[in-house]
Backbone bond lengths (Angstrom), bond angles and torsions (degrees), N, CA, C in turn:
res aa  C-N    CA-C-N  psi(-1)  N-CA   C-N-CA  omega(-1)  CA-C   N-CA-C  phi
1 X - - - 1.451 - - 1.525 108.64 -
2 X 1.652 110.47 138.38 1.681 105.41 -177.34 1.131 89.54 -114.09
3 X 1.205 124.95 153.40 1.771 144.14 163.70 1.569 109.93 -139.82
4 X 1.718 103.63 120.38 0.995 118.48 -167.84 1.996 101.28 -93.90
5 X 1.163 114.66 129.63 1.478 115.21 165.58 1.391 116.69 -67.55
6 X 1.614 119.11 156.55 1.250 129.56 -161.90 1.448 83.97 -88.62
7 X 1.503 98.43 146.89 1.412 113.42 173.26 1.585 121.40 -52.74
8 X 1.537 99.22 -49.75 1.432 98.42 -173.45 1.911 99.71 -59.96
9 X 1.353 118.47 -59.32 1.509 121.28 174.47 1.568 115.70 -11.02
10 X 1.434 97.95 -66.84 1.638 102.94 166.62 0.893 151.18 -17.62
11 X 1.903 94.07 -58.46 1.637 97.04 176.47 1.194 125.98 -78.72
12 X 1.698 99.17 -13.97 1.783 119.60 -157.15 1.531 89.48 -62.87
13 X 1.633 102.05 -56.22 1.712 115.60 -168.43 1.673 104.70 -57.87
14 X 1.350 115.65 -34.86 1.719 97.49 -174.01 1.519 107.88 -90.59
15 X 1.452 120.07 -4.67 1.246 110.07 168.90 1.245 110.20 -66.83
16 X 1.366 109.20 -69.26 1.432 111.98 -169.06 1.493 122.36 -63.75
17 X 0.986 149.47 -0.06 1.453 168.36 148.26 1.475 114.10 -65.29
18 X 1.313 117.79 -54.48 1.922 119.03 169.73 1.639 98.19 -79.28
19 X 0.862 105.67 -7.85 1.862 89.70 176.18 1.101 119.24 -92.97
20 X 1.312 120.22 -29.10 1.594 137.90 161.85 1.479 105.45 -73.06
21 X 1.174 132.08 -74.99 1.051 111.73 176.77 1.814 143.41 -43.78
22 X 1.786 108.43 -26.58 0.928 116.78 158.33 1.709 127.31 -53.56
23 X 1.572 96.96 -63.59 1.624 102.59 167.58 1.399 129.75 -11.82
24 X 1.514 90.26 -54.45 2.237 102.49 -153.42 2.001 90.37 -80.50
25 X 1.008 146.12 -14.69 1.422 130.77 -173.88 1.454 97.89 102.93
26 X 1.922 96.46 -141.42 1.308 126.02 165.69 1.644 115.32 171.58
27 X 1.454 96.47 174.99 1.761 92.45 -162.74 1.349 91.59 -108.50
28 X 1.339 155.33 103.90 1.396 142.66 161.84 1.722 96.33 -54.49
29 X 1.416 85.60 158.31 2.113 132.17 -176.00 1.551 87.67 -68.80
30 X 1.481 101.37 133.86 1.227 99.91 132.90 1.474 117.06 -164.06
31 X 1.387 116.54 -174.91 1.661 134.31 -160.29 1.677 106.74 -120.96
32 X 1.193 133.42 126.41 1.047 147.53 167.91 1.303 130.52 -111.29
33 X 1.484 123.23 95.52 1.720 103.30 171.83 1.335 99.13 -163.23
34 X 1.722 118.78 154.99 0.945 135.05 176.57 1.798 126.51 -78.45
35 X 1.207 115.62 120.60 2.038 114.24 177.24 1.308 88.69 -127.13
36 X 1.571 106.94 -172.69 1.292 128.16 130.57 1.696 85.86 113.60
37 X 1.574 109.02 160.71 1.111 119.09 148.25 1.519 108.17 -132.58
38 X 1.401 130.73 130.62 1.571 94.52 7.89 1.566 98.83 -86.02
39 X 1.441 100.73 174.09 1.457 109.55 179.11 1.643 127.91 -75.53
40 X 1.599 93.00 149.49 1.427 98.28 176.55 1.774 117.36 -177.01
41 X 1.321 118.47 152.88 1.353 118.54 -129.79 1.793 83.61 -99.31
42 X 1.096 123.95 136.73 1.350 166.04 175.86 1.517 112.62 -78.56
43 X 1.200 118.31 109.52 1.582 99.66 173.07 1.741 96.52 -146.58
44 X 1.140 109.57 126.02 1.794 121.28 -175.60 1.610 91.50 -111.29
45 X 1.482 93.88 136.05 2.035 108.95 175.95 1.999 79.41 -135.28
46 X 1.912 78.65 145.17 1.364 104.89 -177.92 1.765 99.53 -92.03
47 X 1.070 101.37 98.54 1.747 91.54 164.18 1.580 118.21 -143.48
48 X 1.449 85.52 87.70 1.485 103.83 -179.05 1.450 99.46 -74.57
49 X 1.176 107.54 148.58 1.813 122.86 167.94 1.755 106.44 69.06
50 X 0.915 124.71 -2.59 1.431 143.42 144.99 1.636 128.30 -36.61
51 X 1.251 128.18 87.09 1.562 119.00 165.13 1.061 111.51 -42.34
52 X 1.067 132.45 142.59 1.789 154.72 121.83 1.702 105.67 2.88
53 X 1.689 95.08 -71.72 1.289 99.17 -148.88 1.323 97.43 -78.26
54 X 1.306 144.82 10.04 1.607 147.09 -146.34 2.299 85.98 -141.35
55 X 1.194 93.17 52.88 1.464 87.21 -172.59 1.717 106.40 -156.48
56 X 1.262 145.16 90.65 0.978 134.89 136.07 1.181 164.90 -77.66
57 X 1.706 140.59 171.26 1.454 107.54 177.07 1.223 93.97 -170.62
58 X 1.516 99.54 139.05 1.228 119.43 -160.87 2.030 106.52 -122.02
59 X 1.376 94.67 141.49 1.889 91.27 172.77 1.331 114.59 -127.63
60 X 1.244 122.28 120.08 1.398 112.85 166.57 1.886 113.46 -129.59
61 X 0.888 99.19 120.08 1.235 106.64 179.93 1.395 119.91 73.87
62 X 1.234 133.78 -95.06 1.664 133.72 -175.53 1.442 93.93 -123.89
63 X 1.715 132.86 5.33 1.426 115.89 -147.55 2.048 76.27 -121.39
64 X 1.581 106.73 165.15 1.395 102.64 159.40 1.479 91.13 -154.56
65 X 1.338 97.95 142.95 1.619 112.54 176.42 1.350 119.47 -137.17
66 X 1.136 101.50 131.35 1.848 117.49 -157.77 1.926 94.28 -114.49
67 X 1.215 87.58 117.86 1.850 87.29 -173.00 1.717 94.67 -115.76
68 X 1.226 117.65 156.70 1.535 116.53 160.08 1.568 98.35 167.54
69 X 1.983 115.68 -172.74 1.077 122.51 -177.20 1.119 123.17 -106.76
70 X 1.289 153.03 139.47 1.589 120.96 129.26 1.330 128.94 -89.67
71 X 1.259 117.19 124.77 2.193 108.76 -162.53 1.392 77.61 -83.40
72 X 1.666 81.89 161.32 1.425 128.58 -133.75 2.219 80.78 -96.74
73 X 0.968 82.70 145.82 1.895 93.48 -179.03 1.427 115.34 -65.05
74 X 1.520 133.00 149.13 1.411 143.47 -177.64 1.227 85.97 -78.75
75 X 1.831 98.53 122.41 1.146 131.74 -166.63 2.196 103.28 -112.38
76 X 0.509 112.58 -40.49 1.807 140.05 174.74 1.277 103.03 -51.11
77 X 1.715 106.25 95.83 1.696 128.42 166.59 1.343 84.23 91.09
78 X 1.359 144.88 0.36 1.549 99.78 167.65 1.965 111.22 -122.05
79 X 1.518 101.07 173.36 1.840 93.94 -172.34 1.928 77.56 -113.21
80 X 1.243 93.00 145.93 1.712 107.26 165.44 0.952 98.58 -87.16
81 X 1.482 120.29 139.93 1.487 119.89 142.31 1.444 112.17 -83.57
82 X 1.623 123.50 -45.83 1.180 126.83 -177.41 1.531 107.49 -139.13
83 X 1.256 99.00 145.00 1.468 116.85 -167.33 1.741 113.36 -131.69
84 X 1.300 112.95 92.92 1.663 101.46 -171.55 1.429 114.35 -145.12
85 X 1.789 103.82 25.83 1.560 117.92 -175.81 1.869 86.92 -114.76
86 X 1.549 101.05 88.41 1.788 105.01 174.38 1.260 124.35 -45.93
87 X 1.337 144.13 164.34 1.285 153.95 -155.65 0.961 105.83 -179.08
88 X 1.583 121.16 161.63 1.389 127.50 -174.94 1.620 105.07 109.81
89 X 1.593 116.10 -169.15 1.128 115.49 176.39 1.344 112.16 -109.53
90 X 1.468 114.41 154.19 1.230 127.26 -168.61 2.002 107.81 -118.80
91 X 1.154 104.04 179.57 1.527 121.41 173.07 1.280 89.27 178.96
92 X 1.974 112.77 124.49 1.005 128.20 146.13 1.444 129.57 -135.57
93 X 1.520 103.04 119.12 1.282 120.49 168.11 1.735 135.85 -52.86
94 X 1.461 122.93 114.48 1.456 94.98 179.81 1.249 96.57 -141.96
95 X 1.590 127.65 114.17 1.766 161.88 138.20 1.954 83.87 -2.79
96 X 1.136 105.25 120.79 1.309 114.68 143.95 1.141 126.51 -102.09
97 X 1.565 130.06 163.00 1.405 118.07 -173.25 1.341 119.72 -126.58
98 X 1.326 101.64 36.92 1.316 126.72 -168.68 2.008 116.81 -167.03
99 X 1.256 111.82 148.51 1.591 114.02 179.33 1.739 106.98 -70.27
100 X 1.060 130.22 124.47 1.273 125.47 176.99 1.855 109.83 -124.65
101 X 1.148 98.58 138.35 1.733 116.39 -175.84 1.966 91.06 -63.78
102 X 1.731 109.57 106.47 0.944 86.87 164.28 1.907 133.87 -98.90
103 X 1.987 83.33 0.24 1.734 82.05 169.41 1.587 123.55 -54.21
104 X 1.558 101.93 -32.62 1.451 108.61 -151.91 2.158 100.51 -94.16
105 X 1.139 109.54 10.12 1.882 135.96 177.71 1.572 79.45 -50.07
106 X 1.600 96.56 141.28 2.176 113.18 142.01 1.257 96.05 -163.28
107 X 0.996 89.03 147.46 1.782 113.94 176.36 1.426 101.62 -133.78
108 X 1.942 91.67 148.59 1.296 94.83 178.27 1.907 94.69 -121.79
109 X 1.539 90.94 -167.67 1.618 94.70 154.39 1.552 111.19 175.58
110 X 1.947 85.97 144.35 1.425 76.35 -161.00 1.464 92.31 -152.45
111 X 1.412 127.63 125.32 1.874 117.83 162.35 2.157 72.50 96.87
112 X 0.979 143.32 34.27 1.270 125.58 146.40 1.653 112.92 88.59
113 X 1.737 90.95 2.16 1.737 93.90 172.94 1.463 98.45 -132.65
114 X 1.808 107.18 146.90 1.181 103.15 177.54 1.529 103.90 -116.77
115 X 1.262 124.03 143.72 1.271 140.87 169.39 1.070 112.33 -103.99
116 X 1.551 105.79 130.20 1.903 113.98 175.13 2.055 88.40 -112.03
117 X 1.201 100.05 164.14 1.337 124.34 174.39 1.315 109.41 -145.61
118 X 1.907 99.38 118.28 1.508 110.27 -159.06 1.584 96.36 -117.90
119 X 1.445 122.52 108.43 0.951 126.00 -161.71 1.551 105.85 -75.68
120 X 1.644 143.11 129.32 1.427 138.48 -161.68 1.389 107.56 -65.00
121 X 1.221 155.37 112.65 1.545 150.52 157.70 1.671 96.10 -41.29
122 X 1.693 91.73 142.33 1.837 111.44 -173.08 1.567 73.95 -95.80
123 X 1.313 105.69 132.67 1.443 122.09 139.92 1.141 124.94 -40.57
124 X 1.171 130.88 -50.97 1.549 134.57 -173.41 1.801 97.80 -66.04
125 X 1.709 124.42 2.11 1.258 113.33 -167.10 1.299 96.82 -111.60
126 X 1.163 126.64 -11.27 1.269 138.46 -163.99 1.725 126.49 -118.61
127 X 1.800 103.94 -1.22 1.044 110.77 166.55 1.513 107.56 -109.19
128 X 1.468 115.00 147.53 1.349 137.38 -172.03 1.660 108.22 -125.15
129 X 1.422 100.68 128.73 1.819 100.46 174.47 1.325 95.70 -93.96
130 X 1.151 130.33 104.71 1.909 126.99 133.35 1.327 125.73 -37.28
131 X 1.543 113.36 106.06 1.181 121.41 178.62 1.782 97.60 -75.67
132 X 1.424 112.10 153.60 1.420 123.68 -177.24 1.557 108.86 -142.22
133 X 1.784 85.75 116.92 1.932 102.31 -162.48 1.759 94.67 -100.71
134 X 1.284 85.27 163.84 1.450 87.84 154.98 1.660 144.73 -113.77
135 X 1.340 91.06 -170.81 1.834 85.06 -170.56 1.398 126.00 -90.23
């Protein structure tokens, strides 16, 4: 048996469904791992349909966070049936497990994924002897 929904029904349901879903953001994908010599930590985010310029990223310490948007899809004359390409704004956090040089960071992007290259901090750059004077 087919049963067709009332037109007006339709729109009610795809309004309210892309509007909620628009709201909440989303978390883009990503890949983490260490190669290279010398070494340094790798991290690929999926952001297809994503501007460039609507994309940041920030490092502090062991943490890196890649913030930006994807606008939300032309909505005008059409009814969704399904909606599962997210939009909105994002912030994602990703724990490194290791100290990484973030002066010496580049990222590229290209084909809808962006790659940062987190070059490993030398230990020997990051330890300091404290001289101890007296009083």
């Amino acid at each position: 048996m087919f049963c067709l929904m009332p037109e007006r029904d339709l729109y009610a349901w795809a309004r309210t469904t892309y509007v909620s879903r628009r709201s909440r953001g989303f978390t883009p994908n990503v890949d983490v791992y260490y190669c290279g010599e010398p070494q340094q930590a790798v991290v690929k985010v999926d952001l297809s349909g994503v501007e460039l310029s609507a994309v940041g990223i920030e490092i502090s310490g062991r943490q890196l966070a890649i913030v930006g948007e994807r606008p939300v899809q032309e909505t005008e004359g059409r009814v969704y049936q399904q909606v599962e390409i997210p939009s909105g704004p994002f912030r994602r956090i990703v724990e490194l497990q290791v100290d990484v040089d973030a002066e010496r960071a580049k990222a590229t992007y290209e084909d809808g994924v962006l790659r940062i290259e987190l070059p490993l901090r030398d230990p020997a750059e990051s330890t300091r002897r404290v001289p101890i004077g007296r009083e």
